[in-house]
C-alpha positions as CSV (number, residue, x, y, z in Angstrom):
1,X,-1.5,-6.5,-30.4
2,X,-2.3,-3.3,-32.2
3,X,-6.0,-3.4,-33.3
4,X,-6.7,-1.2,-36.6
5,X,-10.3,-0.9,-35.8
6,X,-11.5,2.7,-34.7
7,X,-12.9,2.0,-30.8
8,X,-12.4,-0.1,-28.3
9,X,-13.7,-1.0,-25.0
10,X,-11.8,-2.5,-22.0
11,X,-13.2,-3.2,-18.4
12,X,-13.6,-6.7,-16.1
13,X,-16.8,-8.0,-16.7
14,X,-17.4,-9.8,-20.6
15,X,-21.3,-8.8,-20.2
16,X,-20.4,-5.0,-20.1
17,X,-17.5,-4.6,-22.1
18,X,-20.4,-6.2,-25.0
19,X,-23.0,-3.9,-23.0
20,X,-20.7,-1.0,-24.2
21,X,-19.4,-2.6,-27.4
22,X,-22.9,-2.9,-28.9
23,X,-23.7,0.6,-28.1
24,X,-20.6,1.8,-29.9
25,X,-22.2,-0.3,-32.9
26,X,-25.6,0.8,-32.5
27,X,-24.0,4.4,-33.3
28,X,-23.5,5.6,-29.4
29,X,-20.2,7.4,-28.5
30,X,-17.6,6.7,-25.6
31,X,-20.1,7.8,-22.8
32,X,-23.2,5.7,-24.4
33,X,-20.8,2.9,-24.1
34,X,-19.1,3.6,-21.0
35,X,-22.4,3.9,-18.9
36,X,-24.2,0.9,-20.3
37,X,-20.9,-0.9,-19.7
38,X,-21.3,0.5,-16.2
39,X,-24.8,-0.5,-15.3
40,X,-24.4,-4.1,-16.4
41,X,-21.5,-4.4,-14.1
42,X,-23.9,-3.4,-11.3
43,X,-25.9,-6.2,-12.2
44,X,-23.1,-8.9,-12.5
45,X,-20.5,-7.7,-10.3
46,X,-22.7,-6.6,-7.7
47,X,-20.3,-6.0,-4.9
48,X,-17.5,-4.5,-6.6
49,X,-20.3,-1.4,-8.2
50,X,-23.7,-0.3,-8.1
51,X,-26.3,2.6,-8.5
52,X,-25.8,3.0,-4.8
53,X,-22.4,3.3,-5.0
54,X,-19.6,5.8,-5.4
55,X,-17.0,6.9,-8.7
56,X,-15.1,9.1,-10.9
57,X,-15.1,9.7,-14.6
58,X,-13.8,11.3,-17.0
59,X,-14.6,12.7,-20.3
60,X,-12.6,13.6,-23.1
61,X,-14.5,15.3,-26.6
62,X,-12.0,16.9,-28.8
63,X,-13.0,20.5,-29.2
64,X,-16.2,20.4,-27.3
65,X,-15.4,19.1,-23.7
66,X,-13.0,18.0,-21.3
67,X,-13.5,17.7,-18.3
68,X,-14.4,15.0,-14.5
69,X,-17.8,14.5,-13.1
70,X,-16.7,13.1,-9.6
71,X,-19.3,11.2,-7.8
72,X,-17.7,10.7,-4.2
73,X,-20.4,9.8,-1.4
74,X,-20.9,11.5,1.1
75,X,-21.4,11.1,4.8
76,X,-25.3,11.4,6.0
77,X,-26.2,14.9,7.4
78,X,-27.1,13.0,10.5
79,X,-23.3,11.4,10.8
80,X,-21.4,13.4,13.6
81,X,-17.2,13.8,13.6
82,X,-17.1,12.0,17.0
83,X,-19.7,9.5,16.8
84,X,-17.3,6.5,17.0
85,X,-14.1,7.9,18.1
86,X,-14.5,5.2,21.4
87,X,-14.9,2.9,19.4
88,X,-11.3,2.6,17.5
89,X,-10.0,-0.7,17.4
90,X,-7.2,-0.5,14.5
91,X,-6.6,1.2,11.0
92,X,-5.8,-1.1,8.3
93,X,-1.9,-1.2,7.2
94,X,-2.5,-0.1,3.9
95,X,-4.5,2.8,5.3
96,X,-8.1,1.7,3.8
97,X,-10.1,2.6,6.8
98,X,-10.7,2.3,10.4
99,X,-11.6,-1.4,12.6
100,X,-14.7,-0.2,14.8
101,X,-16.0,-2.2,17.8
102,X,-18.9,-4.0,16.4
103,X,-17.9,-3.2,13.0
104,X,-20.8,-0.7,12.8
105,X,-18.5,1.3,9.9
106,X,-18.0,-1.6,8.2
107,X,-21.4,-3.8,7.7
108,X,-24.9,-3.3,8.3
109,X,-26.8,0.2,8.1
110,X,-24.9,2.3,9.5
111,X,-22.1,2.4,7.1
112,X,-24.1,3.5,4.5
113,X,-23.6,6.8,2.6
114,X,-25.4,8.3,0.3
115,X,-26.0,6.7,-2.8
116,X,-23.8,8.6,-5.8
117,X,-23.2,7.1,-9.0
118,X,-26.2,7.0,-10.3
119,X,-26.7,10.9,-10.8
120,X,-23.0,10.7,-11.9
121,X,-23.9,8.0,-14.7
122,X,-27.2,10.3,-15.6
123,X,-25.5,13.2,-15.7
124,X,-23.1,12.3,-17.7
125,X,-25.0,11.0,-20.4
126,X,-27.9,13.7,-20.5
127,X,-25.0,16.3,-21.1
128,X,-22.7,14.0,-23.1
129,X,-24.2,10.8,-24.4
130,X,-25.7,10.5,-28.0
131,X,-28.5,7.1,-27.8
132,X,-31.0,7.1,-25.9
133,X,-31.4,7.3,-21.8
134,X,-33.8,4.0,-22.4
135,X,-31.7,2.5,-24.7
136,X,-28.4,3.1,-22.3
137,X,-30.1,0.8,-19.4
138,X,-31.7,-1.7,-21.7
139,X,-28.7,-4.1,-21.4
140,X,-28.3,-3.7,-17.5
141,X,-32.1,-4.8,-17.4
142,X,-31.5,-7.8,-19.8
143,X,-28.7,-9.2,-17.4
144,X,-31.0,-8.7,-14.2
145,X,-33.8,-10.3,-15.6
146,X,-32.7,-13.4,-17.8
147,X,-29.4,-14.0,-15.0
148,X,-26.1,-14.3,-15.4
149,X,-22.9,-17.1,-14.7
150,X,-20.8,-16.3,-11.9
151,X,-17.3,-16.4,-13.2
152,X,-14.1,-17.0,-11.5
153,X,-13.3,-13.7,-9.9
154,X,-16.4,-12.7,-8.5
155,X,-16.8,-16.6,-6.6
156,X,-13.2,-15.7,-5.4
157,X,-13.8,-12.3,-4.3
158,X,-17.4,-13.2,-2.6
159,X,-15.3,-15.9,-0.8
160,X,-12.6,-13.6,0.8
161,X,-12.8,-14.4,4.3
162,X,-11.6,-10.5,5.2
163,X,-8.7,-9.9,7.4
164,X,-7.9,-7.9,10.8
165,X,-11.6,-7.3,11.9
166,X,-13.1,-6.7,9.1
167,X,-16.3,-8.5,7.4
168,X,-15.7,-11.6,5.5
169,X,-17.1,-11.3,1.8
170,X,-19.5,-13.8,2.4
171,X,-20.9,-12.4,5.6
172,X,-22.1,-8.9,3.6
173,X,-23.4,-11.8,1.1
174,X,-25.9,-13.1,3.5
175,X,-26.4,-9.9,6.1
176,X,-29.6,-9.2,4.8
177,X,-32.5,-12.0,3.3
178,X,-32.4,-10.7,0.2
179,X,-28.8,-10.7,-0.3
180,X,-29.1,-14.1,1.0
181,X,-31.7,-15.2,-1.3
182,X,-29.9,-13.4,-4.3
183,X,-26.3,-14.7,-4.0
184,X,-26.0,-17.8,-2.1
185,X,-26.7,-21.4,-1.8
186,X,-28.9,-22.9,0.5
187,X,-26.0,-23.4,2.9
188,X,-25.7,-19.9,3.3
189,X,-22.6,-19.9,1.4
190,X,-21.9,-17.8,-1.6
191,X,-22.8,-19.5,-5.6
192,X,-19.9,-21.2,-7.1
193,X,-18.2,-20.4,-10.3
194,X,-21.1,-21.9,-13.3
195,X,-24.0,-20.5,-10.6
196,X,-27.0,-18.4,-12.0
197,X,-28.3,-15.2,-10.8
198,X,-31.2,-13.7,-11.1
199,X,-32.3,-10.4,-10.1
200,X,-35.5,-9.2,-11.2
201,X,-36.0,-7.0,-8.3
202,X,-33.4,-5.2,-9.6
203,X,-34.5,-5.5,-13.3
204,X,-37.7,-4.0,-12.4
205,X,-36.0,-0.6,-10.1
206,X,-33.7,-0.3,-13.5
207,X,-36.9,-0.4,-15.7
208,X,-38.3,2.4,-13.3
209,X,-35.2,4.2,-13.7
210,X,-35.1,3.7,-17.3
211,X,-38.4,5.3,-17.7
212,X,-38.6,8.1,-15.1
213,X,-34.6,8.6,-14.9
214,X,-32.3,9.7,-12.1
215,X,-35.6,11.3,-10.4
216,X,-37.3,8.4,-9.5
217,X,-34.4,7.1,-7.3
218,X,-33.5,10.4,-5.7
219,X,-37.1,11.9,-5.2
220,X,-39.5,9.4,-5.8
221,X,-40.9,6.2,-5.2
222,X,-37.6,4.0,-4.6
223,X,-36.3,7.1,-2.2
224,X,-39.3,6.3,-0.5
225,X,-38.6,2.6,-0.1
226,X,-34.9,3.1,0.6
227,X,-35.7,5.9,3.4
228,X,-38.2,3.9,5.2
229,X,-36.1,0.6,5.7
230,X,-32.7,2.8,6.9
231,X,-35.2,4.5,9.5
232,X,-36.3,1.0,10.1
233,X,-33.2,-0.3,10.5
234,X,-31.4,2.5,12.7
235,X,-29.7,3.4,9.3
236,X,-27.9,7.3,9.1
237,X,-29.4,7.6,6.1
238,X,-32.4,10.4,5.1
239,X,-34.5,11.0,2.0
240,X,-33.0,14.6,2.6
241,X,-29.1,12.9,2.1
242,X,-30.7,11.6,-1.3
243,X,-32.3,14.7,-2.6
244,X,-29.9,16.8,-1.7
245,X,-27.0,14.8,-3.5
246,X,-25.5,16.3,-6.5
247,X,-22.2,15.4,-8.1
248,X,-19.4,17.6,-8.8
249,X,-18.2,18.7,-12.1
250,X,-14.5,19.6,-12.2
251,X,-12.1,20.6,-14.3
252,X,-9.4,18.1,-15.0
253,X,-6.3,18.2,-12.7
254,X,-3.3,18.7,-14.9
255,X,0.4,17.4,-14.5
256,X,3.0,15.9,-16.5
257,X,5.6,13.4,-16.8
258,X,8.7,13.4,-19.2
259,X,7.1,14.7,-22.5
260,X,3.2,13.6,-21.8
261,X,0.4,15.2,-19.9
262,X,-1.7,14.1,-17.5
263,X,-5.5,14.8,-17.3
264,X,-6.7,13.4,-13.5
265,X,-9.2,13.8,-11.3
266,X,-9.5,16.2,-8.4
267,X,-9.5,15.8,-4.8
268,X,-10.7,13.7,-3.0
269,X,-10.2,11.9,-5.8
270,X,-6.5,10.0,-6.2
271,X,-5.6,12.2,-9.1
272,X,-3.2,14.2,-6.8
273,X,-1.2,11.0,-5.2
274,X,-0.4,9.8,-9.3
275,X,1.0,13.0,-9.6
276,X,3.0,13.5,-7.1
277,X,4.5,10.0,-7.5
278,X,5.1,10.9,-11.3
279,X,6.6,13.6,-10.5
280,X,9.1,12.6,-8.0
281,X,10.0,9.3,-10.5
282,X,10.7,12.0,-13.0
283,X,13.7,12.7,-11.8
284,X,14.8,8.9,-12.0
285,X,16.1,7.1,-15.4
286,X,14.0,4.3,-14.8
287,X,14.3,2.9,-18.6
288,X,17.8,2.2,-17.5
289,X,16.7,0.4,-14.3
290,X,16.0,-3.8,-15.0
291,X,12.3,-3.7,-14.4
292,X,11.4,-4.8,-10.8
293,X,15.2,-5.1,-9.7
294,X,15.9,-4.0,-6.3
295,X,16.5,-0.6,-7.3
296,X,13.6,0.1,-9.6
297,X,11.0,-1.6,-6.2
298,X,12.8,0.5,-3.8
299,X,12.9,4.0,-5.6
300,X,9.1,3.5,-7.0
301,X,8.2,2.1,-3.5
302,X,10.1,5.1,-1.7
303,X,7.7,7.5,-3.8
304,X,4.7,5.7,-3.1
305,X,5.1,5.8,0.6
306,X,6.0,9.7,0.2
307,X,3.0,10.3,-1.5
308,X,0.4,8.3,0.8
309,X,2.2,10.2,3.8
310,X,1.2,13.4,2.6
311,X,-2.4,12.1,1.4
312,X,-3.1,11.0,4.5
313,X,-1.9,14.6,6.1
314,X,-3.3,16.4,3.5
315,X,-6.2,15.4,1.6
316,X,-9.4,14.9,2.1
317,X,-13.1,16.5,0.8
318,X,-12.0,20.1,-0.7
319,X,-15.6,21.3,0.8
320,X,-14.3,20.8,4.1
321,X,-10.0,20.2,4.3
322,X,-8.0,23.1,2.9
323,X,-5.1,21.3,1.0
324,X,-2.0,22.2,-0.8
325,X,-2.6,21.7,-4.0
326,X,0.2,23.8,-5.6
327,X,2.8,22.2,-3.0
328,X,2.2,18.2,-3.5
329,X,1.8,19.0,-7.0
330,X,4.8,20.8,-7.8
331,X,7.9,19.9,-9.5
332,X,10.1,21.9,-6.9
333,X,8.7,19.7,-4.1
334,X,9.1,16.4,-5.9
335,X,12.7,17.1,-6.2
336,X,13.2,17.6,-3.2
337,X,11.4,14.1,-1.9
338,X,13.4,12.3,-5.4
339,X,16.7,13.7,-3.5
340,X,15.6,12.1,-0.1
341,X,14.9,8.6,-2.2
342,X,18.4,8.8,-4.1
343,X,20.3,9.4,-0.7
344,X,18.7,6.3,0.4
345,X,16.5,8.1,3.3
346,X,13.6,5.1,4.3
347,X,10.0,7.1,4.5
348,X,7.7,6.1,7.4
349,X,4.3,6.0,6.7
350,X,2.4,6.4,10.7
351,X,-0.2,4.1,10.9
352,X,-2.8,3.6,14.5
353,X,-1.3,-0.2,13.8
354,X,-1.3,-3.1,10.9
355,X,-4.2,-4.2,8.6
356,X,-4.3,-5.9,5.1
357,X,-5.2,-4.2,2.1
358,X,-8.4,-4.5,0.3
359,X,-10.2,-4.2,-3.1
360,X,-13.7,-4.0,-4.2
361,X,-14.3,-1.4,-7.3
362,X,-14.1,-2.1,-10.9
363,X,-13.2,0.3,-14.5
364,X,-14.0,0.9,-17.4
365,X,-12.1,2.8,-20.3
366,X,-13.4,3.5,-24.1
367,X,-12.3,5.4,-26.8
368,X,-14.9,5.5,-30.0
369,X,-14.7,6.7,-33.6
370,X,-14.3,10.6,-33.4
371,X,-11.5,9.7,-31.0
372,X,-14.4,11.0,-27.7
373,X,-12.4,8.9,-24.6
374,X,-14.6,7.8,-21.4
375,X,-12.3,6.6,-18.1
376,X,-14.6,5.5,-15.0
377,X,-13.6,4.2,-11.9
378,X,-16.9,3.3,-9.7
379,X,-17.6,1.0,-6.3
380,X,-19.4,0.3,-3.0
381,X,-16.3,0.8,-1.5
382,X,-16.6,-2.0,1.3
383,X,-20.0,-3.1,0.3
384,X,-22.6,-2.6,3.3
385,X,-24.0,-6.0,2.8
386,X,-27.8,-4.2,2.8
387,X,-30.0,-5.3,0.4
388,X,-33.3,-3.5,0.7
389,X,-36.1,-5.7,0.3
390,X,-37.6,-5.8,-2.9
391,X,-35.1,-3.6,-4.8
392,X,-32.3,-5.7,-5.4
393,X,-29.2,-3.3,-5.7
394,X,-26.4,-3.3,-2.7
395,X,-25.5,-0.3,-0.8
396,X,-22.1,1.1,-0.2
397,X,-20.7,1.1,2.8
398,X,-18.7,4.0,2.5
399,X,-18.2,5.6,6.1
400,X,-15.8,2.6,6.7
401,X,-13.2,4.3,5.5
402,X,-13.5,7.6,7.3
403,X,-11.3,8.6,10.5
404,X,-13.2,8.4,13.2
405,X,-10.7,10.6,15.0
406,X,-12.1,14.0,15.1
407,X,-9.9,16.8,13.7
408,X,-8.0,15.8,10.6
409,X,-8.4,15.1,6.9
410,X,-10.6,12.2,6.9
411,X,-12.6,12.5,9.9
412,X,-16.3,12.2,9.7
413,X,-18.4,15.5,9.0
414,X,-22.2,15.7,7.6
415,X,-22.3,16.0,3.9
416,X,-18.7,15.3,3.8
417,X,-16.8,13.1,1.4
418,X,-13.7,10.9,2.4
419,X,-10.8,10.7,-0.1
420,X,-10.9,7.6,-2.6
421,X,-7.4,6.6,-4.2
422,X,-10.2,6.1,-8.0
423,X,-7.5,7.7,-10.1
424,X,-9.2,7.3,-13.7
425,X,-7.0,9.3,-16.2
426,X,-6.0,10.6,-20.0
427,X,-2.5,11.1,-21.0
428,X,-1.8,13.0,-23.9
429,X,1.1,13.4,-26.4
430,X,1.6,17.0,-29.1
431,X,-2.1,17.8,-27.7
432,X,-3.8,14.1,-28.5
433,X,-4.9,11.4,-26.3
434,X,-3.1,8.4,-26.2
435,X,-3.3,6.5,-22.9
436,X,-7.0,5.8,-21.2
437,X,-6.6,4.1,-17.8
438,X,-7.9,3.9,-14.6
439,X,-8.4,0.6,-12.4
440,X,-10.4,-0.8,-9.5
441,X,-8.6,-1.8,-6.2
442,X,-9.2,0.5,-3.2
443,X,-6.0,2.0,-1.6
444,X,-4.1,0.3,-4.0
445,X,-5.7,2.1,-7.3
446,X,-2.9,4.6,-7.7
447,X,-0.6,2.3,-7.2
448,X,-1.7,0.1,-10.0
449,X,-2.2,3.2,-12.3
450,X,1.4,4.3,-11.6
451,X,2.7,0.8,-12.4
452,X,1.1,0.7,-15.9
453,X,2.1,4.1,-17.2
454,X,5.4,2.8,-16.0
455,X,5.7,0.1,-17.4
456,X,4.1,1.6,-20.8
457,X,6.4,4.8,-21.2
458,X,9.6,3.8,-19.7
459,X,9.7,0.4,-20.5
460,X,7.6,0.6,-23.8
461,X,5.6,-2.2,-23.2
462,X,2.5,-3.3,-25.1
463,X,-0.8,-2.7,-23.1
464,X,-1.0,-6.5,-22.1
465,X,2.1,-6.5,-21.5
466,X,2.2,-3.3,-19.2
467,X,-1.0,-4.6,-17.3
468,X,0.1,-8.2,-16.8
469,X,3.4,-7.3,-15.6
470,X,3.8,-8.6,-11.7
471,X,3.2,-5.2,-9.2
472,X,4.4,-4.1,-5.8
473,X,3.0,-1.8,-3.5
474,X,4.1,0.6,-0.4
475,X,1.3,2.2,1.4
476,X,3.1,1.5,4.7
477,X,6.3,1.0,6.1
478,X,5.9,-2.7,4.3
479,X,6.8,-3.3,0.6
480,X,3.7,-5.8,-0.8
481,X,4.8,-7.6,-3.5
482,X,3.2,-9.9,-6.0
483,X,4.2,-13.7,-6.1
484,X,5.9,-13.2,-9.2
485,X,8.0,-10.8,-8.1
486,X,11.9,-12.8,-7.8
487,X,12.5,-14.4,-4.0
488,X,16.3,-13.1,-4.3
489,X,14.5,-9.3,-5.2
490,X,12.6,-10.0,-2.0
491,X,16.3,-10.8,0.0
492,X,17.8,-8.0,-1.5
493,X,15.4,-5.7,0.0
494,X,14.8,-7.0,3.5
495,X,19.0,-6.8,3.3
496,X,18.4,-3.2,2.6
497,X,16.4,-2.7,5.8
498,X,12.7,-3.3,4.4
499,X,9.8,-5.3,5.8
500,X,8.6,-7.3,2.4
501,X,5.5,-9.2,2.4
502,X,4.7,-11.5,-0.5
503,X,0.9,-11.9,-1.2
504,X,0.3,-15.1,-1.9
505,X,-1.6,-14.6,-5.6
506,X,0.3,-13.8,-8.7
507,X,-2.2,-10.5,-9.7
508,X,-3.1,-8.0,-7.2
509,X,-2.4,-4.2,-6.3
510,X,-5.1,-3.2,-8.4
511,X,-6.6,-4.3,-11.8
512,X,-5.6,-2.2,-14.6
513,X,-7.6,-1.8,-17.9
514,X,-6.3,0.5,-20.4
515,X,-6.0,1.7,-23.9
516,X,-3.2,3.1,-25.5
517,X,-3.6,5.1,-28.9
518,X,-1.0,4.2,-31.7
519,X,-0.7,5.7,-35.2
520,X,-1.7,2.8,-36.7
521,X,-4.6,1.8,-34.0
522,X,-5.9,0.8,-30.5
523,X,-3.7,-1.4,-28.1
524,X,-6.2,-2.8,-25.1
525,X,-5.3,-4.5,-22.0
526,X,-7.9,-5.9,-19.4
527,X,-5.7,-7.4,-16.1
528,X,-5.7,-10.6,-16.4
529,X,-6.5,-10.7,-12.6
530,X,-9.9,-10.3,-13.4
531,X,-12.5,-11.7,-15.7
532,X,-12.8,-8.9,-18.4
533,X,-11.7,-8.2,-22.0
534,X,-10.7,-5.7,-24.5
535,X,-12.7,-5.4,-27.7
536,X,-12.4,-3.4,-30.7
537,X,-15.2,-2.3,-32.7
């Protein structure tokens, strides 16, 4: 449904879509809204996103600014590239990280890195927001303090029970006391849809932030506090990692696909794996493909595979890997991988062995009044579990999904960043925008993306429809699919030579939230795999 109002909000979380939606009315732009938004989602979807976590935004100001300020943590300066390379047990299938003896990358202190988005939140308001910094936390604060109602999505993603070695939700939930305290029962087990939490730990750290900004996290007294628990705790972690960290501010990556363009985020952002697959579908009339036939999954899965084969070569932390833009970006080189697909040639995607895939990040994506468009993708990656006493927030646990194999793209460095498929975009049509989207959902983000814009400019969908629609995913030598997706599709393929495997829930490979620009007005659609909501203002 095409709203005639003039902005709109969409992300997963009711409280900070409204967080955002009542800055927009207070007079606040897209970033007012989008950081607010982003805040409360710290607060009531605490292991999806956080000040301690990890993002990507971008911003789009007609005639004064366009541009990403990429917020991708880094490893600790005390991290080594060969620190746990004996203690490799697996990779995940879908290529999300590394299965560590003791899981010392995947819970607990040592899987920390250092905490990004909350300079990437401040920074982008100080240089782009219009209300207050004060006013911008206020809501985040409100949440923390008065509590909030679990909803369905967050009880079913603190109940995943994890898969292949990894930490069960509900273990990170109770790894530290105050975790424990904060988000379960007194069972040990995690609250239940209809639940209350309260945080006021974390109400007062964001009143401290609120006050003394960025600083006081970075530099003063809460880098203080954080510091001295990782040293007591055996933690990688420094006051100098924090002091030292600074996000990037980057140019937009720029591609196309049929007669839009694409503004995307840089490496190791995912940016470059959307293109790449657009660019290889290009070269495929997929309007005239039934949507999710045989054809349509194998050819969109074929360029999928192509393109996580060469991120996986390829990409990592531009600091520290040298990668080829120009080739996995260009039209010439797409052809040639859309001329492998039409002939029917099977991709393999190498993998150390089999995993499942996983998801914890969340989105947001605005577009206000003067027509100002905010897209950020932000998460804990696979959430530590570490609560430090006393301030209430949840670290990342970020070097999870580094290589522990020394010598290639993603292996561990000091200072260094691993490559994050957070893909938060603008398309643009005769020089305006008219797509905002981005998504949460790990390796699967791109994925997701790609699926919408599909589904939007090909098959003209609405924005509901184009998010709702059932998705499939190759990130390995597997086609996932949906449980929507048609049994005799599945047949078809596995009589083609493909491994499928059906997920057992109906959403999944992502969860889109987007906004499409009409002549006539705003078109919103929040996945209906999660808990959020569009609203127009």
């Amino acid at each position: 449904m095409i709203q005639r109002k003039q902005a709109m909000i969409v992300a997963p979380q009711p409280e900070a879509a409204e967080a955002g939606a009542d800055m927009l009315r207070a007079g606040g732009n897209a970033v007012d809204a989008g950081i607010a938004c982003a805040l409360v989602q710290g607060v009531v979807d605490p292991m999806m996103c956080g000040i301690a976590g990890f993002g990507s935004c971008g911003i789009y100001m007609p005639g004064k600014f366009h541009g990403y300020i990429d917020a991708h943590a880094p490893a600790p300066l005390a991290a080594r590239p060969d620190m746990w390379a004996d203690l490799i047990e697996g990779e995940a299938r879908d290529g999300y990280g590394f299965i560590l003896k003791g899981r010392v990358n995947d819970i607990g202190y040592r899987s920390i890195c250092a905490p990004a988005n909350l300079r990437m939140y401040s920074q982008a308001h100080s240089r782009h927001g219009a209300l207050p910094w004060a006013q911008i936390v206020e809501p985040a604060i409100h949440w923390a303090q008065n509590g909030w109602t679990v909803r369905p999505h967050v009880h079913f993603w603190w109940s995943d029970e994890g898969a292949m070695g990894r930490a069960p939700n509900h273990e990170r939930l109770r790894f530290t006391p105050a975790a424990r305290r904060l988000y379960c029962r007194e069972d040990g087990s995690p609250k239940r849809v209809g639940d209350v939490v309260v945080n006021r730990d974390y109400a007062e750290v964001l009143r401290r932030i609120a006050a003394g900004g960025e600083a006081v996290f970075y530099e003063g007294e809460i880098a203080q506090a954080i510091a001295e628990d990782m040293k007591r705790h055996d933690g990688l972690l420094t006051i100098g990692d924090l002091k030292q960290w600074q996000p990037t501010h980057n140019k937009p990556l720029w591609g196309t696909y049929r007669d839009w363009r694409v503004s995307t985020n840089q490496p190791p952002g995912g940016g470059v794996m959307l293109l790449q697959m657009l660019n290889m579908l290009e070269n495929f009339d997929l309007a005239s493909l039934e949507h999710n036939s045989v054809e349509y999954v194998r050819v969109v899965a074929e360029a999928m595979k192509r393109a996580t084969i060469d991120k996986d070569r390829h990409v990592g932390d531009p600091k520290f890997v040298d990668i080829p833009l120009g080739r996995l970006t260009s039209k010439d080189y797409a052809r040639e991988l859309a001329g492998e697909i039409r002939r029917g040639i099977k991709a393999s995607v190498p993998r150390f062995n089999s995993g499942t895939p996983t998801k914890d990040t969340t989105h947001i994506s605005v577009i206000d009044k003067d027509g100002n468009c905010f897209t950020m993708t932000h998460s804990l990656g696979m959430p530590s579990g570490v609560i430090t006493d006393g301030l209430g927030f949840m670290y990342n646990g970020c070097m999870g999904v580094f290589d522990p194999r020394p010598g290639r793209a993603g292996s561990i460095a000091p200072g260094k960043a691993r490559f994050s498929s957070v893909v938060p975009s603008i398309l643009f049509r005769n020089d305006k925008p008219e797509l905002i989207i981005g998504a949460p959902g790990a390796t699967q983000i791109a994925m997701g993306v790609l699926h919408v814009i599909l589904n939007a400019l090909d098959h003209g969908m609405t924005m509901v429809e184009a998010v709702s629609a059932p998705r499939f995913s190759a990130t390995s030598n597997a086609i996932d699919i949906a449980n929507r997706i048609p049994w005799c599709t599945e047949r078809d393929l596995q009589a083609l030579g493909y491994d499928v495997v059906r997920s057992p829930y109906t959403f999944g490979f992502a969860a889109v939230h987007a906004i499409r620009v009409h002549q006539g007005g705003l078109d919103g659609g929040a996945d209906p795999g999660h808990d959020g909501v569009v609203l127009a203002v």
